[in-house]
N, C-alpha and C positions, 0 to 999 in steps of 0.2 A: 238348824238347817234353814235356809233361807226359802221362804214362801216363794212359790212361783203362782203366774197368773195362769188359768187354764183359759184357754180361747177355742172356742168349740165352733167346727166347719160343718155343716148339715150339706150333704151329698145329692143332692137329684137329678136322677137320669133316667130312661126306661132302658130296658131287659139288652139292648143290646151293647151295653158299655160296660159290662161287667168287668172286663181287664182294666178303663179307665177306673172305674170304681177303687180296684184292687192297687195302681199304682196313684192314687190319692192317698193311701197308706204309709208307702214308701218313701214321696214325697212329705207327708208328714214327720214322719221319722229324723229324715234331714235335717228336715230343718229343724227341731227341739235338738237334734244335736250341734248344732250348727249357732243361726243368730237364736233361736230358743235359748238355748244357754248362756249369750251373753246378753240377752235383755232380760231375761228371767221370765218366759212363756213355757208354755207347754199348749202345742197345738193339740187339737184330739177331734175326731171325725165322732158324725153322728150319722147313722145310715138305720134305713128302716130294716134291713134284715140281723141288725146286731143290736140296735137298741130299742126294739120295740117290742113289747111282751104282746100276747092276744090278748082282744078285749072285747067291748061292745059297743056299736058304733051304727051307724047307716052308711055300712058299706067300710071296706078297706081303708081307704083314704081318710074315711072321718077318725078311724082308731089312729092312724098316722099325727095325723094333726092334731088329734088332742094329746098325744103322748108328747111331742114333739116341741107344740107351743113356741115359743121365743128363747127355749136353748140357746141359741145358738148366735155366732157373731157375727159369721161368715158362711155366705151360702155360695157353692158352688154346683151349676149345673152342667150339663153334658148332653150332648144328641150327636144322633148318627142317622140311620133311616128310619127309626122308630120311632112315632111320636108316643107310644102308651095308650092305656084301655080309659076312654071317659072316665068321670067322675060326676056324681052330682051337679058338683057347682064350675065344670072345665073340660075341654077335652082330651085333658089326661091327668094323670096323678102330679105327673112335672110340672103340667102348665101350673095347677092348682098352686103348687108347691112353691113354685117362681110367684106370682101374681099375692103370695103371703107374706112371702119376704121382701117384696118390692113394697105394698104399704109399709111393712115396719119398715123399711131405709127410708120412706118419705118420712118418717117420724123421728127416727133412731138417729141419730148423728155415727155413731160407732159402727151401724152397720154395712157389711158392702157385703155386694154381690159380683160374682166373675161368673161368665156364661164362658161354655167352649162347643162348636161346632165341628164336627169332624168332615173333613174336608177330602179322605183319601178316595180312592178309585173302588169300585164296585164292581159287584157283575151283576148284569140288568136283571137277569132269570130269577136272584136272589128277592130282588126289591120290591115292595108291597107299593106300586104308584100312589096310594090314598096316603099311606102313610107319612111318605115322602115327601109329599105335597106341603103338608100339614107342619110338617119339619122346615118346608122353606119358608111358610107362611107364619110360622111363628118366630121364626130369625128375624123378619122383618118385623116384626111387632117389638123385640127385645132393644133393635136396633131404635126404633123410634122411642121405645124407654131410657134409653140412655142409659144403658144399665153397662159394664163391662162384658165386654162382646171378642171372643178372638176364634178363628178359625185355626185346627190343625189339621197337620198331614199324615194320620196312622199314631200310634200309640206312641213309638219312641220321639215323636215330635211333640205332642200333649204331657210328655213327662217333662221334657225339655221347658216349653213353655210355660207347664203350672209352676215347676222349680221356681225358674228367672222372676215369673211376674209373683208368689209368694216371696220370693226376697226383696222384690221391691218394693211391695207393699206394705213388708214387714220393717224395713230399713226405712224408710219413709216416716211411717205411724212413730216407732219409736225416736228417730233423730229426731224430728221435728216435734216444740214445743203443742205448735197449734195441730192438734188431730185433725180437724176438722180440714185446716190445710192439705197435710199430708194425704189424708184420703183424695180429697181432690187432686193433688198432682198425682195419683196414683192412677185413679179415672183417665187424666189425660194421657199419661204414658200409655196407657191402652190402647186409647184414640190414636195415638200416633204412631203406634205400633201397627194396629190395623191397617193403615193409611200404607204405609210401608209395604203389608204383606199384602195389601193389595194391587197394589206398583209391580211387586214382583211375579206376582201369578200373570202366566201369560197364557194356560192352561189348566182345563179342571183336573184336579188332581194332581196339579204337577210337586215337589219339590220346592220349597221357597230356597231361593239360595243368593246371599248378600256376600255382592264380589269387592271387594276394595278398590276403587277407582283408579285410574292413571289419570291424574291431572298434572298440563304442562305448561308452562309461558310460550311453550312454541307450537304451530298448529302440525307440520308436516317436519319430517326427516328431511334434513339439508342436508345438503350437498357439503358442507365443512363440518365432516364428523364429532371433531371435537364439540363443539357448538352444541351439540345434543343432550337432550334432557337434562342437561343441567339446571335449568329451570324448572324441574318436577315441583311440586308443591303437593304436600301434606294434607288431606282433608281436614286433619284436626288441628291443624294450627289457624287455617280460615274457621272456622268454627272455637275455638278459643277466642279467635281476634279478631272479629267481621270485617270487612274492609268490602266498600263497593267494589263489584269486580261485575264481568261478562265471564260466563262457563259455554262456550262453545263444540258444540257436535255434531256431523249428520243425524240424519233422526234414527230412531231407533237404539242408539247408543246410549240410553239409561239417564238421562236428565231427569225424569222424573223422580224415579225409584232413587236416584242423588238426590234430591230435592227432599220428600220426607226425609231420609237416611239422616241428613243434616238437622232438619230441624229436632227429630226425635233425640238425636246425638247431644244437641244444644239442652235439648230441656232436662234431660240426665243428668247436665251441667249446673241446671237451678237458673238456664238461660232461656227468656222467649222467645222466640222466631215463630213470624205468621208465613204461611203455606197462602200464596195467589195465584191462582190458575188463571193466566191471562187472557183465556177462551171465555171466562164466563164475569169478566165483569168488563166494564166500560169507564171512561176517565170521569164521568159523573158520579159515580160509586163507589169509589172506591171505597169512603169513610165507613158506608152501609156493609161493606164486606170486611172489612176486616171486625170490625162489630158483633159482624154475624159467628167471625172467625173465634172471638172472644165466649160467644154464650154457647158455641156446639163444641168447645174445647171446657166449657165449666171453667173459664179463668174472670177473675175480678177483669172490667175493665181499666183500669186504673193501673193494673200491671204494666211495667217498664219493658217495652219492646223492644229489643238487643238487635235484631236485624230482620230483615224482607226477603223473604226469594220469592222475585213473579217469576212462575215457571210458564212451559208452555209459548214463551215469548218469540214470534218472527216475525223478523223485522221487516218480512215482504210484505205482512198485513198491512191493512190499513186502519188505519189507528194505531197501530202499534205505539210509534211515539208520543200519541196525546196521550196512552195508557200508561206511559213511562214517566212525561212529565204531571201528570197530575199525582203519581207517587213520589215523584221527587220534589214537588211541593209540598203537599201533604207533611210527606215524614222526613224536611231537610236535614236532620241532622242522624236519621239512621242509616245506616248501612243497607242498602241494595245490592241482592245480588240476581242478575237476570242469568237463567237457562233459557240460552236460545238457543234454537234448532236451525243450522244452516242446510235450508233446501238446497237442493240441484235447482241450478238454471230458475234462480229466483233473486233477486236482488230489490233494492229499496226501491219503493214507492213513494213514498213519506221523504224527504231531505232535513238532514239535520239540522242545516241551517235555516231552514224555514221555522223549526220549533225549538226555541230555545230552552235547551236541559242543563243547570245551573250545576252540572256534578262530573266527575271526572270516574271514569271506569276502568282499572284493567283488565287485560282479555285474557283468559286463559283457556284449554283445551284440555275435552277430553276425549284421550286416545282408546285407537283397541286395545284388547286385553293381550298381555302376553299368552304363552305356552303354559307358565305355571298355573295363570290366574283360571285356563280352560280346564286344567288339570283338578283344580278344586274343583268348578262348578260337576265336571264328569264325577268326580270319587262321591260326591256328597250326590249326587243323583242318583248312580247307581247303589249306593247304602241304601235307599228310599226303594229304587223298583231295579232291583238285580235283571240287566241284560248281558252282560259279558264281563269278561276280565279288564280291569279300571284299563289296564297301558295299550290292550285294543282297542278297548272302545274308544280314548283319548288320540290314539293316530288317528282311528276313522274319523271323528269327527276335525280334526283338525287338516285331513285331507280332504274332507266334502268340503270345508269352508274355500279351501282353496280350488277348489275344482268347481264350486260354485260363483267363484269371486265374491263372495258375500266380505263383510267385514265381520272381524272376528269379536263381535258381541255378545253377553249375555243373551238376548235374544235371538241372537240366531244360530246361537250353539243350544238353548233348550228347544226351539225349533226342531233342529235336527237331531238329539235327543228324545225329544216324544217321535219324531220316527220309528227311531231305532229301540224305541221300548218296544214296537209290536213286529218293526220290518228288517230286524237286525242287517240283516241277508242279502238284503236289496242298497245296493250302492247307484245312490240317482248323478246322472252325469248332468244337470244342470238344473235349472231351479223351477223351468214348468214341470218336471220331472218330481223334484222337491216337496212341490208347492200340491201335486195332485198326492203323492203318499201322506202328506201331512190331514188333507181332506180325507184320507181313507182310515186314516189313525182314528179323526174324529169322528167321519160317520159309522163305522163297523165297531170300533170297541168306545163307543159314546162311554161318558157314566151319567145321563141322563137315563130320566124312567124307562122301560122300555114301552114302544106304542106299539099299537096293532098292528100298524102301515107306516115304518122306519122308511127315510127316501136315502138312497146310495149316494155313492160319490158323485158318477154321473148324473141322476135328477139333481143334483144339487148346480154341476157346475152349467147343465142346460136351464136353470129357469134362473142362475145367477146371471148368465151371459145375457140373457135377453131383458132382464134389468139393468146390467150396467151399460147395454147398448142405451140405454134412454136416458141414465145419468150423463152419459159422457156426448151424446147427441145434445143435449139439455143444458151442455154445458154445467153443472150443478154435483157436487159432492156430499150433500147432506139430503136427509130423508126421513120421513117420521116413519112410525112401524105402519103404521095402517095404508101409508102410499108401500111400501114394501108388499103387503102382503096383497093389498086390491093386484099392483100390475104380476107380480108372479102369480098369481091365482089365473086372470087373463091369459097369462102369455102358457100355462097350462091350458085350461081350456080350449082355446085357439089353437093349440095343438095335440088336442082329443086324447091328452095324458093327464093318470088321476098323481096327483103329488102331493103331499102333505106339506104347504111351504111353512105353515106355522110352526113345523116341527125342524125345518131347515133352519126356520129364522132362532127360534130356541137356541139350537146348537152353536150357529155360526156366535151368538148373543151371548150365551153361555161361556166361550172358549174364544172371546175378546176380539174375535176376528171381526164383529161388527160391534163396536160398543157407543156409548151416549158423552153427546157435548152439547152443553148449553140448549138441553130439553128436545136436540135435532140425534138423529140418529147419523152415521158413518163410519167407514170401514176404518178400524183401527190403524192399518198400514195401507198406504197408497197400492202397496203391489198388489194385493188381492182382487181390488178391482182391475185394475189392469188385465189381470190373471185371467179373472171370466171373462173380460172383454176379448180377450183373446181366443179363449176358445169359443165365444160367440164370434168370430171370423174365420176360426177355423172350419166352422158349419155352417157359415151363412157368409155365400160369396158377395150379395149386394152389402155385407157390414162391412167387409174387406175393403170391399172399393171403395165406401163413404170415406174413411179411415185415410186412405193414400192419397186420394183424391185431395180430399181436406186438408192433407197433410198434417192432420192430428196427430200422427204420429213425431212431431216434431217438439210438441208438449210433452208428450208421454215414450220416451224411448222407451220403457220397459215393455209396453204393450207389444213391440216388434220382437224384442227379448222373447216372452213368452210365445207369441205364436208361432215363432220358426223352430223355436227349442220342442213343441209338442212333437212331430213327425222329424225334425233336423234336415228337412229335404225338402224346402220351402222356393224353390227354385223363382217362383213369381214375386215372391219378396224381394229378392236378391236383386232382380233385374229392375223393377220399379225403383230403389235405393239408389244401385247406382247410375239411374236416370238420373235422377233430383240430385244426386250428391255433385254429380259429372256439371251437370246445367249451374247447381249454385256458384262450384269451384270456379266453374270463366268467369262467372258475372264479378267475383267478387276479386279473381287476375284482372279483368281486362279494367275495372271502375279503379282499382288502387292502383295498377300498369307497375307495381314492381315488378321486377323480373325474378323469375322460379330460381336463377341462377346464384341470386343473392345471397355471401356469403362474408358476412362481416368480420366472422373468426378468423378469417383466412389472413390477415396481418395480425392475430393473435399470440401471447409466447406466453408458455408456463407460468410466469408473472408478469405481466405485461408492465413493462413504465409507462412513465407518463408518455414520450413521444408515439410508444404502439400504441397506445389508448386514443390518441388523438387523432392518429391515422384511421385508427376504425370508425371513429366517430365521424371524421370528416368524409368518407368512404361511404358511411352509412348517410348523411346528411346529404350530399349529393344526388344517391338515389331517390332520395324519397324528395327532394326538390325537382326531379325530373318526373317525377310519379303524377298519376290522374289526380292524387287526395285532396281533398279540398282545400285552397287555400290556408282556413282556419289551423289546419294541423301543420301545414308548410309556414307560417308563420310562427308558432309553439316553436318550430325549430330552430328559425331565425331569432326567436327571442329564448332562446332556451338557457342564455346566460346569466338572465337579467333575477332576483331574486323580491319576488312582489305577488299578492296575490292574484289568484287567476280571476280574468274578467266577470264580471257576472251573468254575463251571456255564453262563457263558455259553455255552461251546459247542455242550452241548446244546440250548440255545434258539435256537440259529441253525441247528443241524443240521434241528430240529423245524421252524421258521419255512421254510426251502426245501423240506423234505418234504411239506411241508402244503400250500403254496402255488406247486409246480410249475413252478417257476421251471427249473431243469435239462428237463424235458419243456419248457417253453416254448422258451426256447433254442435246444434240438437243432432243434425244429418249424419256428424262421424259418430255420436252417438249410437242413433240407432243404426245406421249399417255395420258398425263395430259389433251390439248385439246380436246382428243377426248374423253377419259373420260367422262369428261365436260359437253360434250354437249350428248351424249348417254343415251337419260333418256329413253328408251324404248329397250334400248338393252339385250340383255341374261345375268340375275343378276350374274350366277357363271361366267364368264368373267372378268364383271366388276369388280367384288371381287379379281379377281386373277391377273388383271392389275394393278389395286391400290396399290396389295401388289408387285408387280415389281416396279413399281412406288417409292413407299419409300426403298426399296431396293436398288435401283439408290441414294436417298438420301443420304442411309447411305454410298456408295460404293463413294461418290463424299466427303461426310465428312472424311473420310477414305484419300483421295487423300492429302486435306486440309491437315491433321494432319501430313503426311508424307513432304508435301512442308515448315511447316513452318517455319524452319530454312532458306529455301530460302528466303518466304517472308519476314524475320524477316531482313535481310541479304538486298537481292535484293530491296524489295519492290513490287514485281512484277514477274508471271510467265505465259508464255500466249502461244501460238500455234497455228495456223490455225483457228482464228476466236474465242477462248476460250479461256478464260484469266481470272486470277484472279491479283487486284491490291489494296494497301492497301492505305488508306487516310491517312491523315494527321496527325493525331491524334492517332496513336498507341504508342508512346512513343521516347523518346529519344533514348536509349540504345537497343543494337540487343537483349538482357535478356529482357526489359524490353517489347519491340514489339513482341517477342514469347511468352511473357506468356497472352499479350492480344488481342493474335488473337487466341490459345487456346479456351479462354473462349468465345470468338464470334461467332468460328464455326458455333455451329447448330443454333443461330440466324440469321447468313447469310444465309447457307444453304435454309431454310425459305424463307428468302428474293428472294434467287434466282428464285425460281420455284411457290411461293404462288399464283398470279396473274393467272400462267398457269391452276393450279389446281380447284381453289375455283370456286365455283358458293354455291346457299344457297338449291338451289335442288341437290349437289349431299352429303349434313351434313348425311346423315344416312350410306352410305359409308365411311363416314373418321369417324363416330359416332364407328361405329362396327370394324376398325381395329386397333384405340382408344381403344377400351374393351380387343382388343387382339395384341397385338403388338409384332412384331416379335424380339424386342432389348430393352431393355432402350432408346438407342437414339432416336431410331424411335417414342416411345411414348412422350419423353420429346421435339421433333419438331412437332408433332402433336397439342401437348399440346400449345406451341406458336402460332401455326397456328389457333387453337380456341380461342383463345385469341385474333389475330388481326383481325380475319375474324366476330367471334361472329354471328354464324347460331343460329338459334331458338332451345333452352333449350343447350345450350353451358356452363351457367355456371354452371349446374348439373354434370356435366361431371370434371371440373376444380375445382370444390369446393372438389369433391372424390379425387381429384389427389393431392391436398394439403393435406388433412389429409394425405393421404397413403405415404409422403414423410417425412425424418426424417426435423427435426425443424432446424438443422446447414446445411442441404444438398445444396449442390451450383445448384442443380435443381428447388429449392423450391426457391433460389436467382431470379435465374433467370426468372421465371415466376413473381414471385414480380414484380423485374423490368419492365417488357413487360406490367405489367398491368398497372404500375404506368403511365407507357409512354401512354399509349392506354388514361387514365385516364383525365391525363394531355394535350394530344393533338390530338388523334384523334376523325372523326368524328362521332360523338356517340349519340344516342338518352339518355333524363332525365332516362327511366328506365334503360339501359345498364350504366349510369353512376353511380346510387344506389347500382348496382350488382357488378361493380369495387370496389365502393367503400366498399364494404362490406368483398369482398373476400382479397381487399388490408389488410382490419385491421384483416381477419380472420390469412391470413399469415405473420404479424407482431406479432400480439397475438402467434403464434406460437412458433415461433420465440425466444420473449423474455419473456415468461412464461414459456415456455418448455409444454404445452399444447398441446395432440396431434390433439385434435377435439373441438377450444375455443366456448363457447355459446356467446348469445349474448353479456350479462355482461360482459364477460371477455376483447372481444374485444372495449367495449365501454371503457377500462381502459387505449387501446392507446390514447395517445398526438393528440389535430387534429395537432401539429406540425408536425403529421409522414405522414402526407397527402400528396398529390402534390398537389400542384393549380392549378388552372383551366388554360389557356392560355385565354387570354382577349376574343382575335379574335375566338379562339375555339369553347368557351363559349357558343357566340354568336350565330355562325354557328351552334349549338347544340339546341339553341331554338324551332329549327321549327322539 
């Protein structure tokens, strides 16, 4: 019988991890039947209540330890809220325990250590605060030991993770000739594990839940169905094959948590990749940081670096591009891949051409998550903390996202999730709504110590308001803790209220809602400040007026978002909005002098040839030769044929041309009057009415801008300004002729794009229903028309079925809604009934079309091809079941 090696695990925890203790057993077991048996091991635990006889000692601990000695090969520890009873030489039996097996690992090459911390939800009443303390205070001690450190979630996650990380360590140790190696890449797996699960907690307590990305070649849902996600791309095939690339997202869409996910994914592979957080170094350092990145990962310097991801990368910073290029000098010949985050209403500061980056990128996107991908993250949350049945709780939350306009992320579906773990019941209709249940989840069922003097939701969000009245007065988004806690302490006093804000700052610190960059403190997501700022104007009328006045509100639409969503009946918002929106709109008619009436599609046909193409351009070319715009752009037009690069002074004249003509103000304006729109469901109806119609006014006045620049775009690629910018993909054509005449035809599809999120909610459909029936332009009805198409409120296709009869059968309006629906059809998220309704309206305006029918019945339309259909998208499909 063939000799196996015994390899012996010594156990230590204090009293309250007796179930971990118990599934360390089980886990053992596994594995000797498992790789045990095909390396020839035999694991076997050593624990002081099984293997320790009585004896004589000074004190409990010293018989432990002299029985115990250097058995063992492998230590494993555990904590929960108990740190353990002193000992002579520690303050507990564990520390003592750990602090003996950490000298032998400094000595022992064969030895290692795995720490685990229990990470799950408490109840306060239960927890001993000394103890506790002492628990976190020694975390951090282990973590500066460098020892293998991982946090779990409850007991079936700790069986989970001791499983995976003993077979790693075991398949490591044994594949590999050099031990000493393998322990070390075992160490780092750790390291990059952590890294990971710390990406993903966005909540104490929460759930870790790793969702498989949507990465695309294309940013948005076009308008030519087919054209879509065909360009998906594999995470693991960029990670196989690095290749310079940009990964582009709004924020909050998981770059980060991709970011490790990647790198860890790589080193699994026996591939390096360094992790650069592009917040915390500078283009003189880099060499220092990845160095640094080499000794807190335990790898040889000298190791072959496979690829880079600087994450955290935007490109509105400044610096951004020096931090880019001095990576791409540095390390010319690896692979770069930048996670940037595309802000709202931000754009370059930095010009490319000012700094020359010797490397070529492509761009890719990542999208929200499907139906199914929400459906994981809900099933695998509710296993963790049971609130309802998986396929309700999955509607619910997939109808708050929509009811909130949020995008459907990872984070804003666990958002809405730790809601619903304590407020199942309560369905919030917008997101100040939202955003105050979320602060009640965390201050009422905290898993923080419990304190004498807990402060509520309300002390929280009054002494937050009167802090970020002074960030945002102050202009300034970063803060250390001691400026935090001196003005909220103040702005308590000052108003003769005792609050505990050190205990505020904890939690909000705790639960990442305020966390640390580059040694400065700030609020993890912009909207939180916002959030307080808000309700600091909803109780203090002089912040309100600074705020309008300033027009602050034109940096920050979400601040108006929130304020008007607290009570929905913000009547003095509404009217200040569409002051400024009304004032912008002329200035920005009467300086461009196109006329509202302008309607280039109007000699448009289903496919336009070349002759209707030229007519509209020369149509289009006219007007805007007769227009107020600056020469600069009326010459662009005049030379719009010629093929050479643009002057170098262009940019000046397009910086000047938005400066002047307020387009970035305009913008921001239908922004925030869209939010508050929005959320104003109890405000004065003739207001509303009259907002709305400034609203699309702005639309058309921004489409109008479009049609004047596109010889730039067609040209440039790109025209931008103080934080406003329009920029074209990849995919508009070869030829300057040919990239003008398909961004033409995109306009009021973008257009759309730009502002729709701002706008929609499904409670304000009888507003956009009634300016639908009366439309101040053509275009305005025919991006309406769009907007009911992808939005689809309750009796939408009533409305969209009228609006195809009433359009002629060749009309490039009647195209275009085709399209949008084919696209809506083929991939978005859609219920069985709204996809019957596409699909019916698709063959009504096909039937249209190629029968010359102005109003087809049903026969007629059953005479289309289902060739003229789109198909389903697989994943879509799916997502569309429930």
């Amino acid at each position: 019988m063939e000799k196996k090696t015994i390899i012996r695990c010594f156990i230590a925890s204090p009293g309250d991890t007796a179930e971990e203790r118990d599934i360390c057993e089980k886990v053992f077991s596994e594995i000797n039947a498992g790789i045990g048996t095909a390396y020839g091991f035999v694991l076997k635990s050593l624990r002081w209540e099984n293997d320790v006889h009585p004896g004589l000692g000074n004190g409990g601990q010293d018989v432990i330890n002299s029985q115990i000695k250097d058995k063992y090969d492998l230590f494993i520890g555990i904590m929960y809220t108990k740190f353990g009873t002193p000992t002579e030489h520690a303050e507990s039996g564990t520390e003592e325990e750990f602090y003996i097996a950490y000298e032998r690992a400094l000595q022992q090459k064969n030895m290692e250590i795995m720490f685990y911390f229990n990470d799950a939800a408490l109840n306060p009443s239960k927890l001993d605060l000394e103890q506790y303390q002492k628990v976190t205070n020694f975390r951090t001690n282990v973590v500066q030991q460098k020892c293998m450190y991982s946090m779990y979630n409850g007991i079936q996650d700790f069986e989970n993770k001791l499983r995976n990380h003993l077979n790693l360590y075991f398949n490591s140790h044994y594949l590999s000739s050099d031990k000493d190696t393998a322990e070390k890449m075992t160490r780092t797996s750790f390291i990059l594990e952590e890294r990971l699960n710390s990406a993903l907690q966005l909540f104490s307590g929460q759930p870790r839940i790793w969702i498989e990305p949507i990465i695309s070649s294309k940013q948005e849902i076009s308008i030519h169905p087919d054209e879509n996600y065909d360009g998906r791309v594999d995470v693991n095939t960029i990670i196989n094959k690095p290749y310079s690339l940009i990964i582009s997202a709004p924020p909050q869409f998981g770059l980060t948590c991709l970011s490790h996910y990647m790198v860890l994914e790589a080193w699994k592979k026996h591939k390096l990749w360094i992790y650069i957080d592009a917040k915390k170094i500078k283009a003189h350092n880099v060499t220092t940081y990845v160095n640094n990145e080499f000794t807190q990962l335990g790898i040889d310097a000298q190791t072959d670096i496979e690829c880079i991801i600087l994450d955290e990368w935007h490109s509105s910073e400044n610096g951004a591009l020096k931090k880019l290029k001095a990576i791409c000098d540095v390390y010319s010949e690896i692979p770069i891949i930048l996670m940037r985050t595309l802000e709202e209403s931000k754009f370059l500061r930095e010009r490319q051409e000012d700094i020359k980056i010797n490397r070529e990128f492509k761009t890719l996107f990542l999208l929200p998550m499907t139906r199914n991908q929400i459906r994981t993250i809900v099933t695998e949350y509710n296993q963790e903390i049971q609130i309802a049945d998986d396929e309700v709780l999955l509607d619910k939350v997939v109808n708050d996202l929509t009811t909130l306009n949020i995008h459907r992320t990872p984070h804003n579906c666990l958002t809405l999730l730790k809601v619903d773990e304590k407020k199942f019941d309560n369905n919030p209709v917008n997101r100040s709504q939202m955003l105050e249940d979320v602060l009640y989840v965390l201050f009422e069922f905290t898993d923080l110590p419990r304190y004498d003097s807990k402060p509520d939701v309300k002390d929280c969000q009054f002494i937050l308001g009167c802090f970020c009245e002074i960030l945002i007065k102050e202009n300034r988004f970063y803060f250390s803790k001691d400026d935090f806690l001196k003005r909220t302490r103040e702005c308590s006093t000052s108003n003769m209220i005792d609050i505990d804000v050190k205990v505020v700052f904890d939690i909000l610190f705790q639960n990442n809602i305020i966390t640390e960059t580059e040694n400065q403190l700030t609020f993890k997501s912009a909207f939180w400040l916002l959030y307080f700022a808000a309700r600091r104007m909803h109780g203090n009328p002089d912040f309100a007026e600074y705020i309008f006045k300033s027009k602050k509100y034109l940096d920050y639409p979400e601040i108006i978002e929130f304020y008007t969503g607290i009570d929905r009946n913000r009547n003095d918002a509404l009217n200040i909005l569409l002051k400024d929106i009304h004032e912008t709109c002329d200035v920005v008619f009467t300086r461009i002098l196109i006329p509202d009436t302008i309607n280039p599609y109007r000699l448009a046909r289903w496919h336009p040839d070349i002759k209707h193409i030229e007519k509209m351009q020369q149509e289009l070319s006219d007007t805007v030769m007769n227009s107020g715009l600056p020469d600069a752009i009326k010459d662009k037009y005049q030379d719009r044929g010629y093929n050479q690069l643009t002057p170098y002074n262009q940019d000046v004249v397009i910086h000047n041309f938005f400066e002047e003509y307020y387009v970035y103000n305009l913008m921001q304006e239908i922004k925030s009057s869209s939010r508050a729109l929005r959320n104003s469901d109890y405000a004065d109806v003739s207001i509303k009415k009259q907002l709305l119609g400034e609203i699309l006014r702005g639309w058309l006045q921004i489409s109008k801008v479009l049609f004047a620049l596109i010889p730039v775009l067609a040209t440039k690629g790109q025209a931008e300004y103080g934080g406003a910018g329009f920029l074209l993909s990849d995919n508009f054509g070869e030829t300057e002729e040919e990239r003008a005449r398909n961004i033409l035809f995109v306009i009021l599809t973008n257009v759309v794009g730009f502002f729709k999120d701002d706008i929609y909610s499904s409670k304000i459909s009888p507003l956009l229903y009634d300016a639908f029936e009366h439309p101040a332009s053509p275009l305005i009805k025919q991006q309406l028309a769009l907007l009911l198409i992808i939005c689809r409120p309750k009796s939408w296709y009533t409305y969209i079925e009228k609006y195809i009869v009433s359009l002629s059968k060749d009309s490039f309006f009647l195209f275009e809604v085709l399209n949008e629906m084919r696209a809506q059809y083929k991939f978005g998220f859609i219920e069985e009934n709204d996809m019957q309704i596409l699909s019916t309206l698709i063959r009504k305006s096909l039937a249209k079309h190629m029968l010359g029918i102005n109003n087809p019945s049903p026969g007629q339309m059953r005479q289309i091809p289902n060739s003229y259909m789109p198909k389903r998208d697989e994943d879509s499909t799916q997502n569309a079941e429930k």
